[in-house]
Each structure stands twice: as structure tokens, then as C-alpha cells.
Residue frames as qw, qx, qy, qz and C-alpha x, y, z in Angstrom:
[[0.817, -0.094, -0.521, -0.227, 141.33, 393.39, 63.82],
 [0.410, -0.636, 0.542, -0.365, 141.80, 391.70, 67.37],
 [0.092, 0.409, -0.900, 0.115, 144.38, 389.11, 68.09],
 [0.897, -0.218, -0.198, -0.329, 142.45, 385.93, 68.73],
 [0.664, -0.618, 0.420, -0.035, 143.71, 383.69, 71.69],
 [0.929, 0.001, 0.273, 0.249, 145.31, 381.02, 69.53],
 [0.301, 0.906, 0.045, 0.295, 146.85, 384.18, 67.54],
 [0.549, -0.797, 0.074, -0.243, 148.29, 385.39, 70.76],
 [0.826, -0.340, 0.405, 0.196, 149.90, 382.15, 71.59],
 [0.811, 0.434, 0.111, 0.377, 151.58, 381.78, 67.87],
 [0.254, 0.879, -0.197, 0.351, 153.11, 385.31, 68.05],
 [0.377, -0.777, 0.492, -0.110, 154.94, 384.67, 71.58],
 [0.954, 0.032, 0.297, -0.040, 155.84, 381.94, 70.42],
 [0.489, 0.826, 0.152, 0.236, 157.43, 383.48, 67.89],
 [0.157, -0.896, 0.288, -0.299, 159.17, 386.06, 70.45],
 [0.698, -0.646, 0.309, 0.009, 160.01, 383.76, 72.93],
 [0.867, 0.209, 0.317, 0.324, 162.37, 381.80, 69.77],
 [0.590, 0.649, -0.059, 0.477, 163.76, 384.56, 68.49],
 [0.534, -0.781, 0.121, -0.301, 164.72, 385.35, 71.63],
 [0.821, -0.401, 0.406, -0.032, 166.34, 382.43, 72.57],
 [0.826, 0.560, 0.035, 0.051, 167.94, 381.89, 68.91],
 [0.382, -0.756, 0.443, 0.294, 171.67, 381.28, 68.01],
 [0.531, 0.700, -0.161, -0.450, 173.98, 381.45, 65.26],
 [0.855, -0.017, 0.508, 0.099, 175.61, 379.45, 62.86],
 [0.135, -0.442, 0.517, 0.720, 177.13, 379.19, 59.71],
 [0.672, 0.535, 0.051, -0.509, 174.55, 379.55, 56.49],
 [0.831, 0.342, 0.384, 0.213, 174.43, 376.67, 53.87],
 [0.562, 0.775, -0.088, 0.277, 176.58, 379.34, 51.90],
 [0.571, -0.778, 0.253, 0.075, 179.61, 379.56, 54.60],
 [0.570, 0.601, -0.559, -0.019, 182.64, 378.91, 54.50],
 [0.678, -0.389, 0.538, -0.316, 182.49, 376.43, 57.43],
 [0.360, 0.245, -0.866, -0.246, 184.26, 373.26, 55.64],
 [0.910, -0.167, -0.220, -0.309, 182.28, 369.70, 56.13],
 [0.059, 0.401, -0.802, 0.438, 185.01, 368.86, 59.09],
 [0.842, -0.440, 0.235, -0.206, 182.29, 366.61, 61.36],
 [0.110, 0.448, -0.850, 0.254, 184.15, 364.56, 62.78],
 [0.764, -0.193, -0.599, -0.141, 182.95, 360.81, 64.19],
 [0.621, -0.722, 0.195, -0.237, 182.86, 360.23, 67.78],
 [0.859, -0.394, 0.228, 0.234, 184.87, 357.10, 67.70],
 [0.785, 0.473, -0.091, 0.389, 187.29, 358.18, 65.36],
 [0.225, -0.843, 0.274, -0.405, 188.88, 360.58, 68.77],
 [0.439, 0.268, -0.770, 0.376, 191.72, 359.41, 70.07],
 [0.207, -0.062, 0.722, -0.658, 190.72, 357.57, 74.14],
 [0.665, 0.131, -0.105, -0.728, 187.53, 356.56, 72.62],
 [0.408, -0.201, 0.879, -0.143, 186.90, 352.48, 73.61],
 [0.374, -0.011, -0.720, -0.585, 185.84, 350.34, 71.13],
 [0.216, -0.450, -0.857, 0.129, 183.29, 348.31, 73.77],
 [0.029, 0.346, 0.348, -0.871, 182.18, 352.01, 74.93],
 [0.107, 0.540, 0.790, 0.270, 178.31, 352.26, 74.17],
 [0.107, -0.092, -0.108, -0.984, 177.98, 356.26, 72.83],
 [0.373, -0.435, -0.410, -0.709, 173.68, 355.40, 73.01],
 [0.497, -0.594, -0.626, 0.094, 173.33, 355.00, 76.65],
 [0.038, -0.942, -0.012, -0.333, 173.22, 357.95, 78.76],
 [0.526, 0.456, -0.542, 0.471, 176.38, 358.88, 80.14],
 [0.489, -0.455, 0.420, -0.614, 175.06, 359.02, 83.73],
 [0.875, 0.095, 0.135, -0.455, 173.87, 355.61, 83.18],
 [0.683, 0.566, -0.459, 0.054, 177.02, 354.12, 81.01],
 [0.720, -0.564, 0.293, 0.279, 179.01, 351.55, 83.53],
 [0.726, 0.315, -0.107, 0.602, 181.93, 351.69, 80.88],
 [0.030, -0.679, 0.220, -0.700, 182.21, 355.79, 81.82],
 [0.640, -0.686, 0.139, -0.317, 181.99, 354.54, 85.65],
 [0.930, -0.009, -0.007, 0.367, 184.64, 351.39, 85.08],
 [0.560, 0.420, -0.001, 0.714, 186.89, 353.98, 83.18],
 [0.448, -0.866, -0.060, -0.213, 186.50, 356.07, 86.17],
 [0.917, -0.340, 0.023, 0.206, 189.05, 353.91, 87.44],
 [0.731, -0.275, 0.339, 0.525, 192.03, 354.83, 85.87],
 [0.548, 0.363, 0.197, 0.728, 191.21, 357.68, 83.61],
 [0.151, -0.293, -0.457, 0.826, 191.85, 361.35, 84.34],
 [0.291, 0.513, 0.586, -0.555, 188.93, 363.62, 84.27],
 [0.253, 0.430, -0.469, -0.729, 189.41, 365.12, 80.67],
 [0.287, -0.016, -0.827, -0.484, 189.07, 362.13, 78.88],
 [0.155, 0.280, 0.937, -0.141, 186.15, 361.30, 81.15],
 [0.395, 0.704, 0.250, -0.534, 184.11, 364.46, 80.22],
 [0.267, 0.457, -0.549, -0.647, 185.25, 363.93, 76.76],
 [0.046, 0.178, 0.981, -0.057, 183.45, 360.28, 76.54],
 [0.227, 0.630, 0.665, -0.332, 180.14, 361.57, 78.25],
 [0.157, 0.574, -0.030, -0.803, 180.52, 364.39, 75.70],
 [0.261, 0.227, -0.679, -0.647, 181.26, 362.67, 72.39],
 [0.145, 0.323, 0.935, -0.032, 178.31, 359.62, 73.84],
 [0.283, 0.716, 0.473, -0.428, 175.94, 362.75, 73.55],
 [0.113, 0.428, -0.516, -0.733, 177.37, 363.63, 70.24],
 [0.105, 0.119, -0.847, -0.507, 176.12, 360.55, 69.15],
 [0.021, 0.482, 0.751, -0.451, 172.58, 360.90, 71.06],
 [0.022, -0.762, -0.184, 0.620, 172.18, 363.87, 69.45],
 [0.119, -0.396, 0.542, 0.732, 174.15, 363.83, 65.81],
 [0.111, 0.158, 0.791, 0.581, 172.49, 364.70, 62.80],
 [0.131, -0.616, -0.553, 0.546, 169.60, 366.33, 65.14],
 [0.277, 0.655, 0.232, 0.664, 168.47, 369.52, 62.44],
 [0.093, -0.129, -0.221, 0.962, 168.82, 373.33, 63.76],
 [0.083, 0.544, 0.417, 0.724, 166.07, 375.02, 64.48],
 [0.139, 0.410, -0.244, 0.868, 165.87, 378.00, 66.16],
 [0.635, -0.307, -0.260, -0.659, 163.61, 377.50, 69.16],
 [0.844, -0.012, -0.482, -0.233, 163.99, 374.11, 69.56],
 [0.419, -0.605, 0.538, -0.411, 164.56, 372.26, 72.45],
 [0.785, -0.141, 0.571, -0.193, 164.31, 368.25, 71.12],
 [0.635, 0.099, 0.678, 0.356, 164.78, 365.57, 68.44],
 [0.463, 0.688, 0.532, 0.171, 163.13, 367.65, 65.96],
 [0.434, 0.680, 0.000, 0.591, 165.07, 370.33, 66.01],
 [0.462, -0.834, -0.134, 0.272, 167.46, 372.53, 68.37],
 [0.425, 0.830, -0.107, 0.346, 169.27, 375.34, 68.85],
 [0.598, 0.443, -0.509, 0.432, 172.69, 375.99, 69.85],
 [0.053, -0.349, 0.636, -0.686, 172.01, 377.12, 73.49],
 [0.666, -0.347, 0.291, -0.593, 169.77, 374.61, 74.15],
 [0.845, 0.069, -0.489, 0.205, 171.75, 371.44, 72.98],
 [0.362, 0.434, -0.552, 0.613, 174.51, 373.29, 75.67],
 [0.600, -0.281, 0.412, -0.625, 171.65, 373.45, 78.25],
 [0.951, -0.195, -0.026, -0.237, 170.25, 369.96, 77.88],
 [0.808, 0.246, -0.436, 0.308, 173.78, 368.39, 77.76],
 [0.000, -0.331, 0.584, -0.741, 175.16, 370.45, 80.76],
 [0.580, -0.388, 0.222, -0.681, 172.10, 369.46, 82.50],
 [0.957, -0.048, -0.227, -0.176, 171.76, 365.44, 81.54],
 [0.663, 0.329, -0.456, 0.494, 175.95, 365.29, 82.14],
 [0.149, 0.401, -0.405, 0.808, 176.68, 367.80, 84.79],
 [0.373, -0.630, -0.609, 0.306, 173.75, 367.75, 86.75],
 [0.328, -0.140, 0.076, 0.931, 174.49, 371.45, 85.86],
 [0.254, 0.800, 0.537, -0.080, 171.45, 374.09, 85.20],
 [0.278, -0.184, 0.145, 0.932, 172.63, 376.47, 82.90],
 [0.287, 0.442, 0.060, -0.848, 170.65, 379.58, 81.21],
 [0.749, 0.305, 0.589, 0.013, 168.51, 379.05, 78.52],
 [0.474, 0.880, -0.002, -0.035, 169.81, 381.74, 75.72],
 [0.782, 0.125, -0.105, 0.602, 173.58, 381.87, 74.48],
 [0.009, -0.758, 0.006, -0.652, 173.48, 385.84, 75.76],
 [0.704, -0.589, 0.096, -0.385, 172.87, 384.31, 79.43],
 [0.943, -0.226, 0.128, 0.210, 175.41, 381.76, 79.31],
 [0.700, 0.298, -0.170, 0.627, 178.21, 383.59, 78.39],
 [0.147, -0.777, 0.269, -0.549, 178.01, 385.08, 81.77],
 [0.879, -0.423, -0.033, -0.219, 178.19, 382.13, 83.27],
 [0.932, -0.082, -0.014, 0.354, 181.71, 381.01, 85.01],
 [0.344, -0.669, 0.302, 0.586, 184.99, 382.41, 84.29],
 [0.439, 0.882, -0.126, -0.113, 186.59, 383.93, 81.34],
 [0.763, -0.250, 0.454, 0.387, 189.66, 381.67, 80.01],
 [0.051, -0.566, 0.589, 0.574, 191.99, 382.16, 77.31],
 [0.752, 0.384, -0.385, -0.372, 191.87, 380.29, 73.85],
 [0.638, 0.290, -0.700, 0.137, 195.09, 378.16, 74.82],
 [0.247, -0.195, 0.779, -0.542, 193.45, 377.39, 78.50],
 [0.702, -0.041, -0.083, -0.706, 190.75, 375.45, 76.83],
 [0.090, -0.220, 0.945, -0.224, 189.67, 372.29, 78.52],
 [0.206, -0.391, -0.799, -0.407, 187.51, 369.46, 77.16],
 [0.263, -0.566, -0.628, 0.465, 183.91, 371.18, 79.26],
 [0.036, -0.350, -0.153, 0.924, 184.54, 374.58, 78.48],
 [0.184, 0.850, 0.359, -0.340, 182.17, 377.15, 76.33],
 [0.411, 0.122, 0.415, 0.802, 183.20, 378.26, 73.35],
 [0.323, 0.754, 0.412, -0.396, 181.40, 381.56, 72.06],
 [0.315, -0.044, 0.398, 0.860, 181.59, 383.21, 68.62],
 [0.097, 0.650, 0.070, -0.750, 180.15, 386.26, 66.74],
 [0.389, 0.250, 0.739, 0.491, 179.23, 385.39, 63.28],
 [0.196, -0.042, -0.323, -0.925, 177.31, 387.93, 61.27],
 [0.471, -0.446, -0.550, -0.527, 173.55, 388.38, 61.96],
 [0.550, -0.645, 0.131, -0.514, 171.50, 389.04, 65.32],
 [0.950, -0.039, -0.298, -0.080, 172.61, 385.72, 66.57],
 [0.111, -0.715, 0.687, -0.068, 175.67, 384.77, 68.82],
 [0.900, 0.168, -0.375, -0.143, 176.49, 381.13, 68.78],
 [0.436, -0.555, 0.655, -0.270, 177.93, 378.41, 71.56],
 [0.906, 0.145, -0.392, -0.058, 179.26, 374.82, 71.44],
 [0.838, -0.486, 0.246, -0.010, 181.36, 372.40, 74.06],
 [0.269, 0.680, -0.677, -0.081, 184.84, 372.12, 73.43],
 [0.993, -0.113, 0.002, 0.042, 185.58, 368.04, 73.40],
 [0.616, -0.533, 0.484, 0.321, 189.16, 368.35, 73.51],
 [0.597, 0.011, 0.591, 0.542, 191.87, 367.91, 70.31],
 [0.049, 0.083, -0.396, -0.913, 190.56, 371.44, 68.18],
 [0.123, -0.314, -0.756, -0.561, 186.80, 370.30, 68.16],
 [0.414, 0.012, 0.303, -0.858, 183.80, 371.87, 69.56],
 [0.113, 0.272, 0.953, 0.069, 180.34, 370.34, 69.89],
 [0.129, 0.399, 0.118, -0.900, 177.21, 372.39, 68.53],
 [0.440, 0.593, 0.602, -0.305, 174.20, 372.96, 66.77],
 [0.046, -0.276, 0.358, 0.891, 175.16, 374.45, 63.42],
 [0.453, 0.508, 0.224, -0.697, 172.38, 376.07, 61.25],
 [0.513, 0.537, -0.458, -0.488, 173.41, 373.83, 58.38],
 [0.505, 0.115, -0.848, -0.110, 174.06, 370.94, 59.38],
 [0.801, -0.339, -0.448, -0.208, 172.54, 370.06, 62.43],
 [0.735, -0.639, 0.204, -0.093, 174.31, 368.47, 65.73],
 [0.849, 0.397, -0.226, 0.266, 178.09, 368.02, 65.10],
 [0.621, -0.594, 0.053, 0.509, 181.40, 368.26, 65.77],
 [0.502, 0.811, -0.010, 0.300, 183.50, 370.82, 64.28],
 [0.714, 0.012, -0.176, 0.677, 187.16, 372.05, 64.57],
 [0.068, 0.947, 0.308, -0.062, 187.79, 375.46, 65.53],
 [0.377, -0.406, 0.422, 0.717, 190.85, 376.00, 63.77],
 [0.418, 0.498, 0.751, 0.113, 188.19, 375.93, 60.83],
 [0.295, 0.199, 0.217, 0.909, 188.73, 379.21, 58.81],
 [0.214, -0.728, -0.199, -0.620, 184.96, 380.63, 59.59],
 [0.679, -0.611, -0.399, -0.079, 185.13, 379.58, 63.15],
 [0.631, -0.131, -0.264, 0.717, 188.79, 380.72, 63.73],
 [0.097, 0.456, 0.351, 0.812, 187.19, 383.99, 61.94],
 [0.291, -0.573, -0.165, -0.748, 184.33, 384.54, 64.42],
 [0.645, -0.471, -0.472, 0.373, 185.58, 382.92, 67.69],
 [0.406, -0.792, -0.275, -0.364, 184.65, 385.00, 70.38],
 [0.122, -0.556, 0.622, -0.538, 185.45, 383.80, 73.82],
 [0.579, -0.111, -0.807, 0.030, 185.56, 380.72, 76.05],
 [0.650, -0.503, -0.235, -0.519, 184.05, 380.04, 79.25],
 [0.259, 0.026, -0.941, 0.215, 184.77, 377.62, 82.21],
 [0.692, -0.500, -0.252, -0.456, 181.49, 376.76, 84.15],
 [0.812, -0.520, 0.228, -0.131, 183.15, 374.24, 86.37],
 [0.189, 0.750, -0.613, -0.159, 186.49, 372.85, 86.68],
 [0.498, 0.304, -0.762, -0.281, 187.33, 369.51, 85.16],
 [0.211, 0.079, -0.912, 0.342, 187.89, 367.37, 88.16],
 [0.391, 0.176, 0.328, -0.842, 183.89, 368.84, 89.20],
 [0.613, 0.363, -0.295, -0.638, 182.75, 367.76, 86.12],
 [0.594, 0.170, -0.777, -0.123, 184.02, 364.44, 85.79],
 [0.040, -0.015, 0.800, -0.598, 182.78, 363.91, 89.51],
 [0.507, 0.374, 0.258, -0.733, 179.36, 365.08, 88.59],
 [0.608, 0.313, -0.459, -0.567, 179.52, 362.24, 85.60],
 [0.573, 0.065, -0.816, -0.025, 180.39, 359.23, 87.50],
 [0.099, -0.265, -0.789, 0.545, 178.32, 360.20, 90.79],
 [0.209, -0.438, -0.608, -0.629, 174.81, 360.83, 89.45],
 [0.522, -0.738, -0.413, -0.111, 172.51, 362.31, 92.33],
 [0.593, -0.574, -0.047, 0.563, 175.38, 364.14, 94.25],
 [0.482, 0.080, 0.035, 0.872, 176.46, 367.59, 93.90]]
């Protein structure tokens, strides 16, 4: 039988997703229910408004003033936590309706950083330098190796937690002292260093 055009289009589709796909822990894991709340992170302002974009947020431009870069990329990070939490996995995806793990890390590196990163988690963990576990800084790349075709990536926010698509729950935050994640942690990244980042959050259009 020959492939009809709309045929065609479904199947790459198809390719181009499993392609681009990353893992997670399965609804059977042993990944405990650790999310974690944005505001419940220590440096987190109680007037700070997590639903505007962090380019866009004058609190993250006030608090420019006087805090150092960590806690600012940890702000713009945990505001897109909450832009973004509760968001389902699915493998493919690039938007509200569903995304996967290297493309929450692309759209957030891109809306925050002003940063274009790859679009697969295979491509981005060439990106930057190679750091230690106990050099992680809020910004970096986390990678792990879970069982199945999949690798899997998330944003470290600083205090043991990572941000990330997980394949069960959705957009969260999770710890990665966390018995599966300590299990199948990989390696970390740096893309850019802190003081870059937090320059590239409170001067939108420059860099």
C-alpha cells in the first residue's frame, strides 16, 4: 500500500518525537512525591509575582539591587516553575499541553537567558563545561541515565532541587538526593557562569 501525504506527515512526526524524547521516572518508580513549592525556598519574597515573566518582573530587576546572582537566577527559575508547574509530560511536546524534559530546558534557557540551547537532551549535554556534583550552581544542567532509550535533564535551582519534566508527574521540582535520582544521576553541565546569567535576566535585549 502507498503512504498517503497526511500518512507521511503522522509517521515523522512520530520520528521527529522519539527523537527528541527524554526520560523520567515511570508512575511505578521509586522517585518519592518530593515537589517542592516555589515559595516555600528559602530568598523567595513574599510580594515577588512567580506569573509574570521573569524578563518582565520589576521585583527580579529591584532585587537586582542588592542580591547576588544565585539567588537571582534562582527567582527567574522557581517564577518559571510556577509558569510551568503541573504542565503533563509528553514526549514531543513543546507547550502547555504537554512537554518534554529537553524542551522545558530549551524554552526556559531561552525565555530567561536569552540563551539558545539544542533541542534534544543528547545535544545539550554537550553544551558548556563539565562540573562536578559538589560544583553545582543554581543554572547548571543536571543529566541522568535512568533505564530505557531515554536520557533525562532538569535545572538545578539551588538547595538539592532540580527543575524538570518528569514522566509522571509533569513540571516540578525535585531533590536530587532522592534515592532514584541519586541512583541515575549522570552528570552536570555549566552553560554560562552565574554572574552571565543573572546579567542576561535583569538586562533583557543585551547579550
Amino acid at each position: 500500500m502507498v503512504a498517503t501525504g497526511s500518512s507521511r506527515i503522522a509517521l515523522l512526526g512520530v520520528l521527529l518525537a522519539l527523537l527528541s524524547g527524554c526520560a523520567g521516572p515511570s508512575k511505578t518508580s521509586l522517585e518519592a512525591p518530593d515537589d517542592y513549592f516555589a515559595r516555600q525556598l528559602p530568598g523567595m519574597s513574599s510580594s515577588f509575582n512567580p506569573m509574570m515573566s521573569p524578563v518582565d518582573n520589576p521585583i527580579l530587576r529591584v532585587s537586582s539591587l542588592h542580591n547576588p546572582p544565585p539567588e537571582l537566577i534562582r527567582e527567574a527559575l522557581l517564577a518559571q516553575h510556577e509558569r510551568w508547574a503541573g504542565t503533563p509530560y509528553r514526549i514531543g511536546g513543546t507547550g502547555r499541553n504537554g512537554i518534554d524534559c529537553s524542551a522545558l530546558v530549551q524554552t526556559i534557557f531561552s525565555e530567561t537567558f536569552r540563551l539558545q540551547l539544542p533541542r534534544s537532551t543528547g545535544e545539550q549535554v554537550r553544551q558548556g563545561t563539565e562540573i562536578s556534583r559538589d560544583e553545582l550552581q543554581v543554572g547548571d544542567l543536571v543529566f541522568f541515565r535512568p533505564p530505557g532509550r531515554y536520557d533525562h535533564v532538569g535545572i538545578y535551582v539551588g538547595d538539592g532541587y532540580f527543575l524538570h519534566a518528569s514522566t509522571s508527574r509533569g513540571v516540578k521540582l525535585s531533590q536530587l538526593g532522592n534515592s532514584y535520582w541519586q541512583r541515575y544521576y549522570w552528570q552536570a553541565r555549566r552553560t554560562l557562569e552565574p554572574t552571565t546569567l543573572a546579567q542576561r535576566v535583569t538586562e533583557p535585549g543585551e547579550g
